[in-house]
N, CA, C and O atoms as a GROMACS GRO file, in nm:
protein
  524
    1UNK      N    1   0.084  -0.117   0.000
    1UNK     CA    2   0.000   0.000   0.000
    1UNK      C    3   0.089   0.125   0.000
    1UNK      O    4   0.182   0.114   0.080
    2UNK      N    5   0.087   0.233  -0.064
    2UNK     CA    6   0.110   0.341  -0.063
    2UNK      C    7   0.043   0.466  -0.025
    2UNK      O    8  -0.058   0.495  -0.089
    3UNK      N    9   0.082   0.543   0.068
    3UNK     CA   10   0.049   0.625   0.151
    3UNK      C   11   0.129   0.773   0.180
    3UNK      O   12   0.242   0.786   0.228
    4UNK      N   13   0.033   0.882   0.135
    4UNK     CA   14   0.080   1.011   0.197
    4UNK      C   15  -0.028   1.069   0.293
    4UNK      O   16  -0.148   1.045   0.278
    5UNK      N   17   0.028   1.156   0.402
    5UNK     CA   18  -0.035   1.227   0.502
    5UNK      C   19   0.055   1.328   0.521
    5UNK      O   20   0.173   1.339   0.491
    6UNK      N   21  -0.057   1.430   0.598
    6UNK     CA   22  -0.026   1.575   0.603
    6UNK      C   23   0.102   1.578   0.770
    6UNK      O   24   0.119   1.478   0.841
    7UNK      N   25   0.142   1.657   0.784
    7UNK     CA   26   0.273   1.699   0.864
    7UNK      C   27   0.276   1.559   0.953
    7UNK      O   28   0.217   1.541   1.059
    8UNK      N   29   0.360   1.464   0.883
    8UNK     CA   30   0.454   1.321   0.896
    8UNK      C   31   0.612   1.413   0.967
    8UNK      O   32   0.668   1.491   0.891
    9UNK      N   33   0.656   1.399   1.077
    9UNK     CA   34   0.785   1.464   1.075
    9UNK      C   35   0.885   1.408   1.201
    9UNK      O   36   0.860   1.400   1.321
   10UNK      N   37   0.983   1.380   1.142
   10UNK     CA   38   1.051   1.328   1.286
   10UNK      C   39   1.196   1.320   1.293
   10UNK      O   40   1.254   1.254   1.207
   11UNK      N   41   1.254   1.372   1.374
   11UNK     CA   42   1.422   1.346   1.378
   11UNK      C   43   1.498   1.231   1.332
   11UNK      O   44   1.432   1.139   1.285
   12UNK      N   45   1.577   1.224   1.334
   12UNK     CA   46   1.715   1.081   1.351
   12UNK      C   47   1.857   1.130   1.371
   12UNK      O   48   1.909   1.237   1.338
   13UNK      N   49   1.912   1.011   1.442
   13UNK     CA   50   2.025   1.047   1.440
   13UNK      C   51   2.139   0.937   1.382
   13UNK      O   52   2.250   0.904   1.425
   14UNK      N   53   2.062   0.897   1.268
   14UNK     CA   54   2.118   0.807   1.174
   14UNK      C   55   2.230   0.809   1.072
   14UNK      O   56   2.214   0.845   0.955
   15UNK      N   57   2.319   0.777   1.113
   15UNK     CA   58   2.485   0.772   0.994
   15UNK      C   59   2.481   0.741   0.956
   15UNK      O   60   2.416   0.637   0.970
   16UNK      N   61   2.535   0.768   0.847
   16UNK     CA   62   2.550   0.654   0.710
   16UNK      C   63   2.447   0.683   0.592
   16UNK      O   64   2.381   0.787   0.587
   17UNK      N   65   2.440   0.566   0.484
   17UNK     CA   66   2.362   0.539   0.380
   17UNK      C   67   2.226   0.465   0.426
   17UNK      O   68   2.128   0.538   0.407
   18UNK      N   69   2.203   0.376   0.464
   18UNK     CA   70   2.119   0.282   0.508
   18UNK      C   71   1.985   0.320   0.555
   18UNK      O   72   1.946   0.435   0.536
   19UNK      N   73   1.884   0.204   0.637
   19UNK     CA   74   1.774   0.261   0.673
   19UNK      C   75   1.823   0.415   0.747
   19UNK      O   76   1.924   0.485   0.760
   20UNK      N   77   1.720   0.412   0.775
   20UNK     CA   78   1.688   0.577   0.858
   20UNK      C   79   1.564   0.529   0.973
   20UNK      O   80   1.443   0.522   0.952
   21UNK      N   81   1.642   0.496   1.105
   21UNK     CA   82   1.610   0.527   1.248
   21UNK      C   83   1.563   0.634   1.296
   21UNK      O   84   1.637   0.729   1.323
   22UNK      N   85   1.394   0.636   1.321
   22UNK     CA   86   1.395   0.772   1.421
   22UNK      C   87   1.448   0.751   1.545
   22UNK      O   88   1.496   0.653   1.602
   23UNK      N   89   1.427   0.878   1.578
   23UNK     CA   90   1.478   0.890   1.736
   23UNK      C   91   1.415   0.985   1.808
   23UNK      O   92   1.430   0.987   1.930
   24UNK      N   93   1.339   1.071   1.747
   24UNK     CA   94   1.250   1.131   1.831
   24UNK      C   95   1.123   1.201   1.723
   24UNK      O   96   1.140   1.194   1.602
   25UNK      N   97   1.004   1.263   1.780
   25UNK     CA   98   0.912   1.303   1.732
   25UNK      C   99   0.948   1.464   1.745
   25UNK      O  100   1.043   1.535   1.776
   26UNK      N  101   0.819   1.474   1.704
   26UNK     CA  102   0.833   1.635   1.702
   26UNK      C  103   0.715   1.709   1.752
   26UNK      O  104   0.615   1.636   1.747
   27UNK      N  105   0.692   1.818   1.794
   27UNK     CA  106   0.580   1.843   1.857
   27UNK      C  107   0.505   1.910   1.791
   27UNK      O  108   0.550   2.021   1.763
   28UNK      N  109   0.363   1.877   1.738
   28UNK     CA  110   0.271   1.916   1.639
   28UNK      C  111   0.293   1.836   1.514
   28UNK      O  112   0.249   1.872   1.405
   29UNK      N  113   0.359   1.733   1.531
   29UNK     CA  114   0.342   1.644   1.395
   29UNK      C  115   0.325   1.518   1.459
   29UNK      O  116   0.345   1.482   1.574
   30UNK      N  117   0.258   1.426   1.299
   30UNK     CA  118   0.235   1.292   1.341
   30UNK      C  119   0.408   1.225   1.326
   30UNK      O  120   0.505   1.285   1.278
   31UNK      N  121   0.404   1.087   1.384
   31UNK     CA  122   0.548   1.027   1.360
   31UNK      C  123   0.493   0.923   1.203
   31UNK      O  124   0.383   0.926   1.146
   32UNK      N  125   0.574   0.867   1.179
   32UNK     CA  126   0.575   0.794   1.086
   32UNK      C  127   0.483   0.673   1.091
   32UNK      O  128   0.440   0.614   0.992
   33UNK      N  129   0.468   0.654   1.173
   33UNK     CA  130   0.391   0.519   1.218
   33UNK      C  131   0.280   0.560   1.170
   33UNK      O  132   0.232   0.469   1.101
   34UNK      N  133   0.207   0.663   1.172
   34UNK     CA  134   0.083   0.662   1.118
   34UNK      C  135   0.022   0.602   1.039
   34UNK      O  136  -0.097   0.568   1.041
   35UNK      N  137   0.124   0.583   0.944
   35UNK     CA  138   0.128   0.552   0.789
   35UNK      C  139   0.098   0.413   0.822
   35UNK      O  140  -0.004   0.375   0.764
   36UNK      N  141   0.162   0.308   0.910
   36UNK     CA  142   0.118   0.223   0.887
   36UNK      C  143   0.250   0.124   0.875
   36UNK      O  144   0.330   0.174   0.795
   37UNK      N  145   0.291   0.014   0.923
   37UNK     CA  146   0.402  -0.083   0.872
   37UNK      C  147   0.412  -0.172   0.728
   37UNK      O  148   0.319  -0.237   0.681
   38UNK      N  149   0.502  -0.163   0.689
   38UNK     CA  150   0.503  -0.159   0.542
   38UNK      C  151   0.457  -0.068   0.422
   38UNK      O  152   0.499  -0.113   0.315
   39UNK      N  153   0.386   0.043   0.409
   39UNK     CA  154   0.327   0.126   0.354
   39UNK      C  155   0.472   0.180   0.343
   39UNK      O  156   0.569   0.182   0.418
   40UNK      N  157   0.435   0.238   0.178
   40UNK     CA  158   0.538   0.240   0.107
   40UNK      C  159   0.498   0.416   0.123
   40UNK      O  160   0.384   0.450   0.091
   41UNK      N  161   0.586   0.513   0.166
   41UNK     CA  162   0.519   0.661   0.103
   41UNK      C  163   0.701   0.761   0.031
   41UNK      O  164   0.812   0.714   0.007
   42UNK      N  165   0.657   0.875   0.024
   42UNK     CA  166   0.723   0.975  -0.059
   42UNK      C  167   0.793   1.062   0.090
   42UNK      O  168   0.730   1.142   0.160
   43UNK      N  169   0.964   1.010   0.115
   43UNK     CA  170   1.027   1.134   0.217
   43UNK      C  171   1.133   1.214   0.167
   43UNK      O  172   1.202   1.193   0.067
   44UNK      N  173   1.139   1.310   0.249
   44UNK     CA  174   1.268   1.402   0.251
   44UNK      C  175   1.311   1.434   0.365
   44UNK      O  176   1.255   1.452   0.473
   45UNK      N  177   1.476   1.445   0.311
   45UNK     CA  178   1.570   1.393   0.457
   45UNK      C  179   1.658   1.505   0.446
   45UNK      O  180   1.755   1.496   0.369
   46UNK      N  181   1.630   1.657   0.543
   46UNK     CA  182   1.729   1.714   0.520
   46UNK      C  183   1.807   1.745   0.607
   46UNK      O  184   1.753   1.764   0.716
   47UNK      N  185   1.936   1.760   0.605
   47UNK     CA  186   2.063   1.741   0.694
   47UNK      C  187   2.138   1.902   0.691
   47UNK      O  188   2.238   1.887   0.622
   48UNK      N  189   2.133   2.003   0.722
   48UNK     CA  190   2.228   2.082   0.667
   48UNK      C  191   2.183   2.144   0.551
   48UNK      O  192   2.064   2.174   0.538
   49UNK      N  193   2.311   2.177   0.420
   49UNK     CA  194   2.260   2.173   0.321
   49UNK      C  195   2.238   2.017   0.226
   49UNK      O  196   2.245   2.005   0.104
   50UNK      N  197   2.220   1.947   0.294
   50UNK     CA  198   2.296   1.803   0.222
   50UNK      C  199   2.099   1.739   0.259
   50UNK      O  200   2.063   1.718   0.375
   51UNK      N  201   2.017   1.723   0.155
   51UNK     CA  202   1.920   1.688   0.101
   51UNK      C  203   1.888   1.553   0.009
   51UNK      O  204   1.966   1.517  -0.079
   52UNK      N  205   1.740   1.468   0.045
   52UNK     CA  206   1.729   1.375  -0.017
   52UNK      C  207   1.594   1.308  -0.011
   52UNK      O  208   1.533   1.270   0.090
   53UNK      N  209   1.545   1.300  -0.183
   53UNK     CA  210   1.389   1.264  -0.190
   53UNK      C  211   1.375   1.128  -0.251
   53UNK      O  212   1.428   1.108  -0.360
   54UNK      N  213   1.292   1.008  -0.176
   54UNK     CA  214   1.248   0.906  -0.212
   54UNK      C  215   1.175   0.826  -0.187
   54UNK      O  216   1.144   0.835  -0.068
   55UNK      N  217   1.119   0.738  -0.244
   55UNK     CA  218   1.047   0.653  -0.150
   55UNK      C  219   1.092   0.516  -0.087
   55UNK      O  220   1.153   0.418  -0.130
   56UNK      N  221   1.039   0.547   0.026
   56UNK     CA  222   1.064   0.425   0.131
   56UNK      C  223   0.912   0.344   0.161
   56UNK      O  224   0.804   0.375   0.111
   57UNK      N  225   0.942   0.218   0.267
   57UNK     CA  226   0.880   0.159   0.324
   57UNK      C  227   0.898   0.223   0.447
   57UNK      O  228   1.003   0.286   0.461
   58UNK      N  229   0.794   0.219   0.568
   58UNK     CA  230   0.765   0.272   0.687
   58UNK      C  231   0.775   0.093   0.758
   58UNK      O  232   0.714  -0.011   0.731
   59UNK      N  233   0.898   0.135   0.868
   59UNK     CA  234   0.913  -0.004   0.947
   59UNK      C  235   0.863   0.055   1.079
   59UNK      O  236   0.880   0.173   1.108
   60UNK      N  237   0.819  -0.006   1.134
   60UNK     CA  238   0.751   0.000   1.291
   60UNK      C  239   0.803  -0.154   1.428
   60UNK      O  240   0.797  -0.147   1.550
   61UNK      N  241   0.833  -0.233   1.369
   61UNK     CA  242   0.905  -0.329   1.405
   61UNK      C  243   0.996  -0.399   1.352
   61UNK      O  244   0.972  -0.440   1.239
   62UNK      N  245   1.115  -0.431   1.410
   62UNK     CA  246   1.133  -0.431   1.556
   62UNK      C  247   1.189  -0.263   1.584
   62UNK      O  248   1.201  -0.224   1.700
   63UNK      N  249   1.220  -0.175   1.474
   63UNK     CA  250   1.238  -0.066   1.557
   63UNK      C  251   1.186  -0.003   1.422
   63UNK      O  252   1.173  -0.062   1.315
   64UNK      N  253   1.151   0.166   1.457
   64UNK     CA  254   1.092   0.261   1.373
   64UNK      C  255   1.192   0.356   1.282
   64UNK      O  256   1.260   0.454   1.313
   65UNK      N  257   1.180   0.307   1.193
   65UNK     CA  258   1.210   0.369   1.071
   65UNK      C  259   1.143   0.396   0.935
   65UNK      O  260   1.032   0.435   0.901
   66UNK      N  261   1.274   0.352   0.863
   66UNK     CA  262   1.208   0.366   0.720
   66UNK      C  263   1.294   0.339   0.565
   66UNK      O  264   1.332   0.441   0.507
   67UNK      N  265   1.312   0.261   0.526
   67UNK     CA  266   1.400   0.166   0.406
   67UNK      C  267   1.380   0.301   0.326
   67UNK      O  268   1.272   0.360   0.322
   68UNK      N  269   1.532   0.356   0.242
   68UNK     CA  270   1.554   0.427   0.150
   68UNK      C  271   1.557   0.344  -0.050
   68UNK      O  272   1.658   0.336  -0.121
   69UNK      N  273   1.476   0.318  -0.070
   69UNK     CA  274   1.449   0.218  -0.148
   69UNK      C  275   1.488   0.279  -0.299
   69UNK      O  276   1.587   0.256  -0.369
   70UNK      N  277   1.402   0.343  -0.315
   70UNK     CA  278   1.412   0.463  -0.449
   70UNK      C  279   1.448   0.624  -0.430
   70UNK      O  280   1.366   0.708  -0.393
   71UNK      N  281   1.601   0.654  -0.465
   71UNK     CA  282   1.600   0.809  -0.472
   71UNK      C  283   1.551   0.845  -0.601
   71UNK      O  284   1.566   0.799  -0.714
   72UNK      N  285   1.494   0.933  -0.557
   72UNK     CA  286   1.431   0.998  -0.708
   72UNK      C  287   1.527   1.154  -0.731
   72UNK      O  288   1.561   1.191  -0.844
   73UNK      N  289   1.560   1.229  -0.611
   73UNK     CA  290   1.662   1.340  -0.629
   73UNK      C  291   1.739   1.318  -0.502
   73UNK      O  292   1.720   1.232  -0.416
   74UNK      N  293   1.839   1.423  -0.508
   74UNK     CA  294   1.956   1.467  -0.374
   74UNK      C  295   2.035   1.511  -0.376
   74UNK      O  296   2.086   1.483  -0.484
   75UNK      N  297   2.108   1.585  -0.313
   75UNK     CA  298   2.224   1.674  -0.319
   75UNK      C  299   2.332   1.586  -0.384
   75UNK      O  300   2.418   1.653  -0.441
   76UNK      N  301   2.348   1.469  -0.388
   76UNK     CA  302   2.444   1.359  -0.467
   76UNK      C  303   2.384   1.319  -0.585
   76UNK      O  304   2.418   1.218  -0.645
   77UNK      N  305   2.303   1.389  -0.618
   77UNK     CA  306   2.274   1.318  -0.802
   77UNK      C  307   2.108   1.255  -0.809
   77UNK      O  308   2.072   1.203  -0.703
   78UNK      N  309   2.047   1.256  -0.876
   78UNK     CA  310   1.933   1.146  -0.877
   78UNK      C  311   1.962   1.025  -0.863
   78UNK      O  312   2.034   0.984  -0.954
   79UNK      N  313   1.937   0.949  -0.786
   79UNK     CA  314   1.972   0.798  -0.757
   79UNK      C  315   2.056   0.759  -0.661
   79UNK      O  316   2.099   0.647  -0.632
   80UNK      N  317   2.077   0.879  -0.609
   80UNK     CA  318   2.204   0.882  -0.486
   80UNK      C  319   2.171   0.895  -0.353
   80UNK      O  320   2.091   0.981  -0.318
   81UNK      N  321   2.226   0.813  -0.269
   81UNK     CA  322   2.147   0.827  -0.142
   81UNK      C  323   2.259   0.941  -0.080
   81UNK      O  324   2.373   0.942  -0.126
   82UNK      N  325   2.219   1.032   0.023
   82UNK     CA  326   2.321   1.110   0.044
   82UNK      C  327   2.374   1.030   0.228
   82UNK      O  328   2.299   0.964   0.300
   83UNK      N  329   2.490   1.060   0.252
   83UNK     CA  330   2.515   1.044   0.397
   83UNK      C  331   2.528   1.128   0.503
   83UNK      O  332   2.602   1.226   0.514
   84UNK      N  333   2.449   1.082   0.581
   84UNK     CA  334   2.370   1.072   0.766
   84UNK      C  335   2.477   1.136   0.805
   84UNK      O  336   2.572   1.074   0.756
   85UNK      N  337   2.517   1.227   0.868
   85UNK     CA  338   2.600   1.249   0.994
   85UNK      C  339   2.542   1.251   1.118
   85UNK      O  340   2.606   1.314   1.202
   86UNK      N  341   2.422   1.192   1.158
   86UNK     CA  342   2.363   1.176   1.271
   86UNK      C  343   2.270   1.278   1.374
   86UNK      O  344   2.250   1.278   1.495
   87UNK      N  345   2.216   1.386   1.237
   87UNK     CA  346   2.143   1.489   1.303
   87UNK      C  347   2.063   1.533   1.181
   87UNK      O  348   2.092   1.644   1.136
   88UNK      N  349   1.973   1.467   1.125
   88UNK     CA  350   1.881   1.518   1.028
   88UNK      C  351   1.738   1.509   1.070
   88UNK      O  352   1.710   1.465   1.182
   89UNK      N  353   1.626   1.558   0.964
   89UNK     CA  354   1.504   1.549   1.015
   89UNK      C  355   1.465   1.497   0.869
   89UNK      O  356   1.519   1.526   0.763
   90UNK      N  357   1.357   1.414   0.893
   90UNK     CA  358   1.246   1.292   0.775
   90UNK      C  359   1.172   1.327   0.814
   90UNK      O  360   1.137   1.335   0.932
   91UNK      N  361   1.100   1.378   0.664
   91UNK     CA  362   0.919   1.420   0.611
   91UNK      C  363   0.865   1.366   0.528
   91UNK      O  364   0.924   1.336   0.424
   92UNK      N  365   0.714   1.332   0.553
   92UNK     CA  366   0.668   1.284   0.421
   92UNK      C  367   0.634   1.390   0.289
   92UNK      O  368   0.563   1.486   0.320
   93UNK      N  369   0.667   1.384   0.177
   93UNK     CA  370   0.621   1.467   0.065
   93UNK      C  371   0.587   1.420   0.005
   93UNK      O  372   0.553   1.302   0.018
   94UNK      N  373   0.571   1.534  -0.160
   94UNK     CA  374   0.547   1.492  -0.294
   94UNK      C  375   0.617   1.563  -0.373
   94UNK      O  376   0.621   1.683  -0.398
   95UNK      N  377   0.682   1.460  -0.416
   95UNK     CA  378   0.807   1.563  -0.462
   95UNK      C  379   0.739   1.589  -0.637
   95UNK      O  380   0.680   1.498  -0.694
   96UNK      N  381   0.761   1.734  -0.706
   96UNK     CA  382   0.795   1.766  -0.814
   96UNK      C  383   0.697   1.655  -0.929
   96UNK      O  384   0.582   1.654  -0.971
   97UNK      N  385   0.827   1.567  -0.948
   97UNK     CA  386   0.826   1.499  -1.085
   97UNK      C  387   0.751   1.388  -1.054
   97UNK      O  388   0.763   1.285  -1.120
   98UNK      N  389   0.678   1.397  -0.965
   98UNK     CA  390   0.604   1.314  -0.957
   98UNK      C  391   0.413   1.326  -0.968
   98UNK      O  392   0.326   1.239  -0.982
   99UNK      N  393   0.407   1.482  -0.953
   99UNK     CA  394   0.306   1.551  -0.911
   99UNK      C  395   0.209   1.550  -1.050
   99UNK      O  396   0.255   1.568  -1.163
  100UNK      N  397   0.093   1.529  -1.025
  100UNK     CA  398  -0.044   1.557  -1.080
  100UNK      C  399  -0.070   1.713  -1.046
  100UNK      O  400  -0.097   1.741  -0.929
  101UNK      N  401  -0.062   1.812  -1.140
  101UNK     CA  402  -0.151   1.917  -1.115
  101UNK      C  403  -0.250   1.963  -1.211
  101UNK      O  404  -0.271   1.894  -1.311
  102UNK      N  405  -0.315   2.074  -1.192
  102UNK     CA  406  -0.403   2.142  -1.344
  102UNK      C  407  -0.313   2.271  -1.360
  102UNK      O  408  -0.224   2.330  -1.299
  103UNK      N  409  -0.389   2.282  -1.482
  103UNK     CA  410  -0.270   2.426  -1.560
  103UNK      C  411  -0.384   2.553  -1.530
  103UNK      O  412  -0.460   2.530  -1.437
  104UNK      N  413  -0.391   2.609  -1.561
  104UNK     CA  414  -0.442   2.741  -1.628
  104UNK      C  415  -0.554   2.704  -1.704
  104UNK      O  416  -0.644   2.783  -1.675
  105UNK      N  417  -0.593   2.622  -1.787
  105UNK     CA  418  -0.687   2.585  -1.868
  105UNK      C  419  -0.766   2.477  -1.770
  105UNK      O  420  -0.788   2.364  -1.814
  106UNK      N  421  -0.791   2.498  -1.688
  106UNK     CA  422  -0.842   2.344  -1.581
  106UNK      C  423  -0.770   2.188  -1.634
  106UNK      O  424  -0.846   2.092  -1.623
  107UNK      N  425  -0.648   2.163  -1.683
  107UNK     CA  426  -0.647   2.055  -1.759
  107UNK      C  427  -0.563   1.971  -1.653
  107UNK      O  428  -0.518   2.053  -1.573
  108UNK      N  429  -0.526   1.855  -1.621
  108UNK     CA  430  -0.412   1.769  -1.575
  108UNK      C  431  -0.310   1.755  -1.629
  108UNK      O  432  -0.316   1.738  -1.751
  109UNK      N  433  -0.175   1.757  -1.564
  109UNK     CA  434  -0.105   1.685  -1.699
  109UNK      C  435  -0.061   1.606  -1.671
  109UNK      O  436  -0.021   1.623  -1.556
  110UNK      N  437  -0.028   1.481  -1.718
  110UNK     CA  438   0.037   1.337  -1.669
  110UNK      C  439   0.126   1.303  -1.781
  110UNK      O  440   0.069   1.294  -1.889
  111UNK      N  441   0.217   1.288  -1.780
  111UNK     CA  442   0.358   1.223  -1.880
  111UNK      C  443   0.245   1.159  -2.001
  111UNK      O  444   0.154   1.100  -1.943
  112UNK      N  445   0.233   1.157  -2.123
  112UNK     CA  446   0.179   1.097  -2.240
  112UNK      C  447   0.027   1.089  -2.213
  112UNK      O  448  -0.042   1.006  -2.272
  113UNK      N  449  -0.045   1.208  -2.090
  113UNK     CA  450  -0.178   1.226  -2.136
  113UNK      C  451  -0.182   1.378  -2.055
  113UNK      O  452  -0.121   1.438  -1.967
  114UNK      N  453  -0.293   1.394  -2.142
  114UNK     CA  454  -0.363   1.538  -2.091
  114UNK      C  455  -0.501   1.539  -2.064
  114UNK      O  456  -0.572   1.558  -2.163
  115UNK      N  457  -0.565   1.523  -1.948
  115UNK     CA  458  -0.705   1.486  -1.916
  115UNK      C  459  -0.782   1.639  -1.868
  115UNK      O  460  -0.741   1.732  -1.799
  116UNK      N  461  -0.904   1.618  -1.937
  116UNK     CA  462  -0.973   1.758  -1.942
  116UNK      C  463  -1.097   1.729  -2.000
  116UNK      O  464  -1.126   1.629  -2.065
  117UNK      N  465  -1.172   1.830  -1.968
  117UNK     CA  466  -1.333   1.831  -1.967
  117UNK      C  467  -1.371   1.788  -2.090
  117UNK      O  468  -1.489   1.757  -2.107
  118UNK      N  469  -1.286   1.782  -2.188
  118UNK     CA  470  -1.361   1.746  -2.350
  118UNK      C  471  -1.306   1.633  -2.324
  118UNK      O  472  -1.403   1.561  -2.348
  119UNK      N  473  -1.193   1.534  -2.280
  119UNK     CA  474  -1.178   1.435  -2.280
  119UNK      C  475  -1.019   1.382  -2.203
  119UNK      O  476  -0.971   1.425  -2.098
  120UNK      N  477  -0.965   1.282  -2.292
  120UNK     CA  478  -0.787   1.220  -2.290
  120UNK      C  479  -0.747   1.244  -2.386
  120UNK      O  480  -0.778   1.176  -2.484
  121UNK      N  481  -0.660   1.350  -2.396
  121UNK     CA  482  -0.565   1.374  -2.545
  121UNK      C  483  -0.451   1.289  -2.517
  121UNK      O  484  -0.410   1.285  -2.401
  122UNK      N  485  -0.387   1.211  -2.619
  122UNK     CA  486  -0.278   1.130  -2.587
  122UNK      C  487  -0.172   1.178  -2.678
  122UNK      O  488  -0.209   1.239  -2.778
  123UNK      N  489  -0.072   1.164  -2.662
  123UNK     CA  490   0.077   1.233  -2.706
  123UNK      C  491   0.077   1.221  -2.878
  123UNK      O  492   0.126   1.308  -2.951
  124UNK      N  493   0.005   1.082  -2.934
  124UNK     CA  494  -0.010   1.089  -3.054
  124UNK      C  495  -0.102   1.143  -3.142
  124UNK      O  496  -0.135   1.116  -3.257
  125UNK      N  497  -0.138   1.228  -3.058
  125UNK     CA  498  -0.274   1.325  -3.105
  125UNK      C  499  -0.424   1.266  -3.119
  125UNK      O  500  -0.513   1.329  -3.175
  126UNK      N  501  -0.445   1.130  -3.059
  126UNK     CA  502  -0.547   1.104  -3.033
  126UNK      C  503  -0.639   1.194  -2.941
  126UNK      O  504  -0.596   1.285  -2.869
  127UNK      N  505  -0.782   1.154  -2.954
  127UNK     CA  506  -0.850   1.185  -2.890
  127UNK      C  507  -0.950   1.114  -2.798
  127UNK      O  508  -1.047   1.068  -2.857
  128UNK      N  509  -0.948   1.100  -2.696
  128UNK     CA  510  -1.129   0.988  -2.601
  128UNK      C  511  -1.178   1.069  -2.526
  128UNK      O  512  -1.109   1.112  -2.434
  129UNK      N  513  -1.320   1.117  -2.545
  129UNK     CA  514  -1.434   1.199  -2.531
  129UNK      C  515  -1.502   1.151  -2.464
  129UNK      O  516  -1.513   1.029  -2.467
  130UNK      N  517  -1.572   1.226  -2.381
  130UNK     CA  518  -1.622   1.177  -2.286
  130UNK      C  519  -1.777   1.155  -2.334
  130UNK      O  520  -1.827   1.239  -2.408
  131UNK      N  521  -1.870   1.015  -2.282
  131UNK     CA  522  -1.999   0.996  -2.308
  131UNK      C  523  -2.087   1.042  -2.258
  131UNK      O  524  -2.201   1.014  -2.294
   0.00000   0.00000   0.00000
């Protein structure tokens, strides 16, 4: 299952590349657990200037974290996990290139479609209209 929620936020003091251990909550946010064990969602881990967006799995046992599975960006490159010096904070987001929005014209745009009130325009100039 995949899962986002609104202000997800919580410390660590995790080194390295690897999972990401919380270690404490924060006050006025939910912790990670919310989400659920195993639920896969969208974080960002920022350290300093040293930044990093991907998705993980949410672990809750035997201890609370969260598997860095897919970087999608980071201060080390797309695909790069960046390294922990043992004082960062993990959020849930939505990052960018991943995002569904509307334009100016009420339309969606999604990579090889454009969905809108007359219909699905598809990249090859098709058209599906709505009944």
């Amino acid at each position: 299952m995949f899962s986002v929620k609104d202000r997800v936020k919580q410390e660590t003091a995790t080194t390295g590349d690897a999972h990401v251990i919380f270690s404490s909550s924060l006050d006025g946010y939910q912790d990670f657990s919310s989400l659920g064990h195993g639920t896969q969602t969208f974080y960002a881990i920022e350290e300093s200037t040293n930044w990093e967006v991907g998705i993980g799995n949410v672990i809750t046992a035997p201890f609370q974290g969260i598997t860095r599975d897919t970087i999608i960006d980071s201060a080390s490159g797309a695909g790069n996990k960046i390294y922990l010096s043992g004082a960062a904070t993990i959020f849930v987001t939505y990052p960018a290139s991943g995002a569904v929005f509307t334009t100016g014209d009420n339309t969606a745009l999604i990579t090889g479609i454009r969905l809108g009130a007359s219909g699905i325009s598809f990249n090859d100039g098709s058209l599906q209209t709505t009944a």
